[in-house]
BADREN-739589 format. One record per residue (C-alpha): x, y, z. Coordinates in steps of 0.2 Angstrom, whole numbers, padded with zeros to 4 digits, always signed. Layout:
<recs>
XYZ
...
</recs>
This chain:
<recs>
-0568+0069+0137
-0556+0060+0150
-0571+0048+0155
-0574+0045+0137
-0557+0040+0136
-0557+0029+0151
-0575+0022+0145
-0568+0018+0130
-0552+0010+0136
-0563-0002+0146
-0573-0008+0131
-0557-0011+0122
-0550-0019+0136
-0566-0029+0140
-0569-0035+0120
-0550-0040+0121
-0552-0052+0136
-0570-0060+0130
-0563-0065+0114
-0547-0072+0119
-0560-0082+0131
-0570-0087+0116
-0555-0093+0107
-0551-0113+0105
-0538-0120+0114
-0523-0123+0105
-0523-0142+0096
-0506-0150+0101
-0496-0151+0084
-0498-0168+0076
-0480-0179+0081
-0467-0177+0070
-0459-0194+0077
-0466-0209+0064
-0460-0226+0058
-0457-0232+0042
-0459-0250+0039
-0454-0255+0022
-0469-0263+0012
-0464-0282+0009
-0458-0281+0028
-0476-0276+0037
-0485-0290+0047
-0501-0283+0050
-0513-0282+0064
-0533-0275+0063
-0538-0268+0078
-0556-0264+0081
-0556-0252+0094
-0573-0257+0102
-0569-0275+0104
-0551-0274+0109
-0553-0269+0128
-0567-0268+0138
-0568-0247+0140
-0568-0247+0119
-0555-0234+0122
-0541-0226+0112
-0531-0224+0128
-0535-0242+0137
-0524-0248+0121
-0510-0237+0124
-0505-0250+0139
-0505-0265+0130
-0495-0258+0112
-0480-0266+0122
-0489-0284+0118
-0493-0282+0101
-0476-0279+0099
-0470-0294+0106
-0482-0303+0098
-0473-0299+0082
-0482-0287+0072
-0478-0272+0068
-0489-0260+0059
-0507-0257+0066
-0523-0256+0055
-0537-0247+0066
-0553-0251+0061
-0563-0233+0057
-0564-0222+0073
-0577-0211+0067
-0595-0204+0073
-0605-0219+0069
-0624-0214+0061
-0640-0216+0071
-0653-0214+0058
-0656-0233+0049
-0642-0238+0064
-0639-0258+0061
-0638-0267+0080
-0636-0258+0096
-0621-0249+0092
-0620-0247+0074
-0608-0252+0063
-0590-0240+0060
-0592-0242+0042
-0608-0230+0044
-0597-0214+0044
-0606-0200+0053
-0594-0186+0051
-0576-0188+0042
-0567-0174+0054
-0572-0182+0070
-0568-0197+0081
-0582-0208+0090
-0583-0199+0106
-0588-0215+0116
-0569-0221+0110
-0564-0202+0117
-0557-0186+0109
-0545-0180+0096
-0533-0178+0108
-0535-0196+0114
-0532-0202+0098
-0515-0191+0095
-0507-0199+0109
-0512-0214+0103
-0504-0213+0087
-0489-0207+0095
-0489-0221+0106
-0487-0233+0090
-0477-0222+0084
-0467-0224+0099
-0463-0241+0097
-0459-0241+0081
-0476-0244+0074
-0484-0237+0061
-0503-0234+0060
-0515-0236+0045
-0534-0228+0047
-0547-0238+0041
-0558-0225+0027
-0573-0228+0022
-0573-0217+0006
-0589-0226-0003
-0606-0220+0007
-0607-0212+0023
-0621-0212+0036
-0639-0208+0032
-0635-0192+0045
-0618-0188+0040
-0622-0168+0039
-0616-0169+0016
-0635-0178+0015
-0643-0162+0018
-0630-0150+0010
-0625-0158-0003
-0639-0171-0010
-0632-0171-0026
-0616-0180-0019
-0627-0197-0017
-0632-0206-0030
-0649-0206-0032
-0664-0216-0040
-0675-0211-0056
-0688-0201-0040
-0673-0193-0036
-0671-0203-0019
-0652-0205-0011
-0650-0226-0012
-0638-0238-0002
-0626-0245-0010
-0633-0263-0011
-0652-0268-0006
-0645-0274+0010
-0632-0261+0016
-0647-0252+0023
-0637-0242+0035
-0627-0231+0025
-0630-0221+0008
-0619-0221-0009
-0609-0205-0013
-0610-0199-0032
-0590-0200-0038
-0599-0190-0054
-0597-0177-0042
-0579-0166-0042
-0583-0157-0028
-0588-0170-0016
-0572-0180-0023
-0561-0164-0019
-0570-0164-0001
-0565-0183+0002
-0546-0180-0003
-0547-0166+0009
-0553-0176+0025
-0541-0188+0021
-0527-0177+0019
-0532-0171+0037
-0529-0185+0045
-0510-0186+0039
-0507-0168+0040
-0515-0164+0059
-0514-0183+0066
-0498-0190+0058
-0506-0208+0054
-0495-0218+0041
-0506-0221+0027
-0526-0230+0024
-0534-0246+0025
-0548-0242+0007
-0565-0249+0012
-0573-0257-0005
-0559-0249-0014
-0566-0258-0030
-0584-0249-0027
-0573-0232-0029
-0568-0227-0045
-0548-0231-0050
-0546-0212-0057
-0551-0206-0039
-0540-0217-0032
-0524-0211-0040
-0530-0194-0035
-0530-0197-0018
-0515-0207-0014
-0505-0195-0026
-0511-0180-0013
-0509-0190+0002
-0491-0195-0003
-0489-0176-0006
-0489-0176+0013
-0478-0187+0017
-0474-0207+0012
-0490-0218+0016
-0494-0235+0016
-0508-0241+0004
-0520-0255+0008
-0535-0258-0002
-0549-0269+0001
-0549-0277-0014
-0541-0290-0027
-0541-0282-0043
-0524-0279-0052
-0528-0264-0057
-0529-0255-0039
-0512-0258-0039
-0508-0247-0054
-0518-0230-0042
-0505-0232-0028
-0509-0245-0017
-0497-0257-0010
-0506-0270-0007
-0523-0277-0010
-0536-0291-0002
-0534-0310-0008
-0551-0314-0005
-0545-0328-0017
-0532-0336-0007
-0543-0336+0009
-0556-0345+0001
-0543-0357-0004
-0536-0360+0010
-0555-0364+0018
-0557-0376+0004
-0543-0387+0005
-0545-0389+0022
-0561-0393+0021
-0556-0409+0009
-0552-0399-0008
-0536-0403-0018
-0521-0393-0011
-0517-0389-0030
-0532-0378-0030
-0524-0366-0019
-0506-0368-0027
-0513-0366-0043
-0523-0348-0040
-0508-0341-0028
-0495-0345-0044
-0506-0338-0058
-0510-0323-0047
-0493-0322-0042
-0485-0322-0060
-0499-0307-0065
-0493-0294-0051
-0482-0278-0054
-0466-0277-0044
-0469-0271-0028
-0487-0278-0026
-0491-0288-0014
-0507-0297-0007
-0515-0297+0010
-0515-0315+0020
-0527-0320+0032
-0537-0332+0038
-0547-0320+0047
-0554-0302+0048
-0569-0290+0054
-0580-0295+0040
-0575-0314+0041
-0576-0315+0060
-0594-0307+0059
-0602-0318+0046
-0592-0332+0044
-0582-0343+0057
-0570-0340+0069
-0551-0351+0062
-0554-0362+0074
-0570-0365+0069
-0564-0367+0051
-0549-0374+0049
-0550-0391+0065
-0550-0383+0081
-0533-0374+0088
-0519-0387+0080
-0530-0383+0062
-0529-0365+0066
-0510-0365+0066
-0507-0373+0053
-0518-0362+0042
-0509-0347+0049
-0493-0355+0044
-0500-0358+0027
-0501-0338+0026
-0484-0333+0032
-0477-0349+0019
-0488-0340+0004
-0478-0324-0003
-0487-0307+0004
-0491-0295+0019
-0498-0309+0033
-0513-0300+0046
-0521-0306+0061
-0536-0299+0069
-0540-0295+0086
-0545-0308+0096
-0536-0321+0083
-0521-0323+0095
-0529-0330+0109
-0538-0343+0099
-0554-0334+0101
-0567-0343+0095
-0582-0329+0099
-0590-0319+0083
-0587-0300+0085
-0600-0296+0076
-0597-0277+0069
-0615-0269+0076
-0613-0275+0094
-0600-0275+0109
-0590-0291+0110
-0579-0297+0124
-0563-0306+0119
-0556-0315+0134
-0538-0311+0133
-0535-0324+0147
-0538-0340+0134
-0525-0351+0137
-0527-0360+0120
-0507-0356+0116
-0511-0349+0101
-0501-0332+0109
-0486-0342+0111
-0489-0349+0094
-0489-0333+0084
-0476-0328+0097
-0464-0340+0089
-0470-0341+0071
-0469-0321+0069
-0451-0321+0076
-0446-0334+0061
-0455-0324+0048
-0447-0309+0053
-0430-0316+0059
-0429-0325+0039
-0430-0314+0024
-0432-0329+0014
-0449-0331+0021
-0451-0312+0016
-0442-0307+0000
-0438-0324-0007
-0443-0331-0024
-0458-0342-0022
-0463-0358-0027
-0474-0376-0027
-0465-0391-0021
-0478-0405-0027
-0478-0418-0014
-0495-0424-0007
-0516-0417-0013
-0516-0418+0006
-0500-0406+0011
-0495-0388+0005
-0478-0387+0004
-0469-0371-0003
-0451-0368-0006
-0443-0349-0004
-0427-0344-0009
-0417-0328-0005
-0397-0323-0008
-0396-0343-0013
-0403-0349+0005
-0418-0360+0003
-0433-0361+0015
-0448-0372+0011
-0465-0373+0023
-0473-0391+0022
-0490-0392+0031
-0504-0407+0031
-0520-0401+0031
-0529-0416+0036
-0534-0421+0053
-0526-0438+0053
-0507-0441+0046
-0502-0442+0029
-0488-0451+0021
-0482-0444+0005
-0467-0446-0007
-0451-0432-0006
-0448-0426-0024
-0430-0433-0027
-0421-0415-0027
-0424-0416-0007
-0419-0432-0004
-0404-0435+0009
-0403-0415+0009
-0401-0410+0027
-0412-0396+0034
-0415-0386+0051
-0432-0386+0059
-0432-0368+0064
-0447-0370+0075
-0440-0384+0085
-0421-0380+0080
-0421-0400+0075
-0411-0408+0061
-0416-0418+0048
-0411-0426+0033
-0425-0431+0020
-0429-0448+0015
-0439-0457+0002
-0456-0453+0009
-0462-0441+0022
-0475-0442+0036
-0486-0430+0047
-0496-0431+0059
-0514-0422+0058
-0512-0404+0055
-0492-0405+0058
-0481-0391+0049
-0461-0389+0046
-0453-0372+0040
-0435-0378+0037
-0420-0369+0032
-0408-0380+0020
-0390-0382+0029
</recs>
């Protein structure tokens, strides 16, 4: 009876030790330090993880969030860090938008726990960090194809189908389905509940339905405050919860009239658009991103080399909104980082487009004028944009030629003999009759 005991002590003991062994180590709580930025004050960067140092790593970028925030910005938008599908895989690597599994990270970008301590870096600095989701269609071997076919939409043979002909890679979910909705609400929840992140960056938010929308950001903000930003333009995204949407509008615009088009046609859309927005809504500028940059050219490409560049981004910053650059954008980087392939950016390029948004970041962000203030169209020239912002009775207007050669132009006679400071060069001047810049030249003046 007394060996009995002993035996059975041991095999107690014994199932006691294996099982704790067998247990998973304990995930480090998800930080409770974040950052708050409010809405109207967000300058945005897009960070594609793959592309934005050479190891593709979430920890290379811990070492270099010092630079971003000199640079200026200061909320992060990282591109989606999930498992990327293999089966109908586009290019070498695939693209991120071909979501694999929503719980996990890409393990070639390294783990979970990689990716906490990266959003407590952000968070760090004072940051917050958006996630890119891709909420439409997952990858053809993301594990819900096989469980749960009835949460793709499907043809008359009953065959899952892409979203369009030639998104061949990934597979359209069903939103007729409650419970892959429910399952979709959850995995985002997830990532604000175990990884502290500050809110989402939609993927074809306007190919998801609205109704789904509200439902999600109403759960999400159940968790804690969370910064919307949907990738899309219409109004009506804005009444789910989003902050702020896409102006696919503007960007085109701003292409156009450098390319020869009226100015007007830019000032026109931006002020209708403007006048149709709810309080608080705000558009997303640009004059690049991950889809541009991938099909379409590079800024300096577009817009006449490095000096057409600038004067395009200080279009963006002139034009009421959030303003986002891309990786790569701030060193004049005129490579296509195309979204299935490992792109290089050499950071080293001494274009002085760093230096530039250096500058131009610390005025936006230094003026509220260029940030709350009232907006509008100052009509000079077809061949300049020039926008006046007002704020507590302080007047800023952005004039900026977008030809390649210099432009002569009348001053509209409210600005004549009214002195101004240049708040790029910290110069003085008092407008006279006529105005003239040289190719691709811009002013943001602050009236004395």
């Amino acid at each position: 009876m007394k060996r009995l005991s002993y035996l059975l002590l041991f095999i107690i003991c014994f199932s006691f030790v294996f099982v704790s062994c067998k247990k998973e180590s304990p995930v480090t709580p998800a930080g409770t330090q974040t950052a708050t930025i409010k809405v109207e004050d967000v300058v945005l960067y897009e960070l594609f993880v793959r592309n934005f140092t050479p190891e593709g790593t979430f920890n290379a970028i811990i070492p270099r969030l010092q630079e971003l925030k000199d640079l200026g910005v200061n909320t992060i938008w990282l591109m989606p860090i999930h498992p990327i599908g293999e089966v109908n895989r586009k290019g070498e690597l695939g693209s991120p938008y071909s979501v694999k599994d929503y719980y996990e990270v890409n393990p070639s970008m390294g783990s979970k726990e990689d990716f906490r301590n990266l959003v407590n870096a952000i968070h760090d600095k004072g940051m917050p960090v958006i996630l890119d989701w891709v909420a439409n269609h997952t990858a053809w071997d993301n594990a819900w194809i096989t469980a749960h076919k009835d949460w793709y939409t499907q043809d008359s043979h009953g065959n899952i189908i892409p979203p369009t002909p030639d998104w061949t890679d990934v597979a359209d979910l069903n939103y007729n389905n409650a419970d892959m909705r429910n399952e979709m609400i959850k995995a985002m929840s997830y990532w604000v509940k175990e990884y502290n992140i500050d809110g989402f960056r939609c993927d074809a938010a306007e190919m998801v339905p609205n109704d789904f929308w509200a439902a999600a950001i109403s759960a999400v903000k159940k968790i804690k405050p969370v910064f919307m930003l949907a990738e899309g333009e219409n109004k009506l995204l804005f009444s789910q919860g989003f902050n702020v949407c896409f102006s696919w509008t503007g960007y085109s615009d701003i292409k156009s009239i450098f390319s020869a088009s009226n100015t007007s046609l830019l000032t026109y859309d931006v002020n209708t658009d403007l006048s149709l927005l709810p309080s608080g809504a705000y558009r997303m500028r640009y004059t690049t991103n991950h889809d541009e940059t991938s099909w379409d050219k590079t800024p300096p490409e577009l817009f006449g080399g490095i000096p057409g560049a600038k004067a395009a981004s200080v279009i963006t910053i002139s034009l009421k909104g959030i303003p986002m650059i891309y990786n790569g954008q701030e060193v004049g980087s005129t490579i296509h980082q195309n979204l299935f392939v490992k792109t290089n950016i050499d950071w080293g390029n001494t274009s002085g487009m760093r230096d530039f948004y250096k500058k131009l970041f610390s005025v936006y962000n230094s003026n509220p004028e260029l940030r709350y203030g009232s907006y509008g169209i100052i009509d000079i020239s077809n061949n300049i944009v020039a926008i006046s912002r007002t704020y507590n009775n302080s007047k800023m207007i952005v004039i900026t030629n977008v030809r390649n050669n210099q432009v002569t132009a009348s001053m509209p006679a409210e600005y004549v003999n009214k002195r101004f400071t240049n708040v790029i060069t910290n110069d003085t001047i008092t407008f006279q009759s006529n105005i003239s810049l040289n190719a691709y030249e811009y002013m943001i003046l602050k009236q004395l």
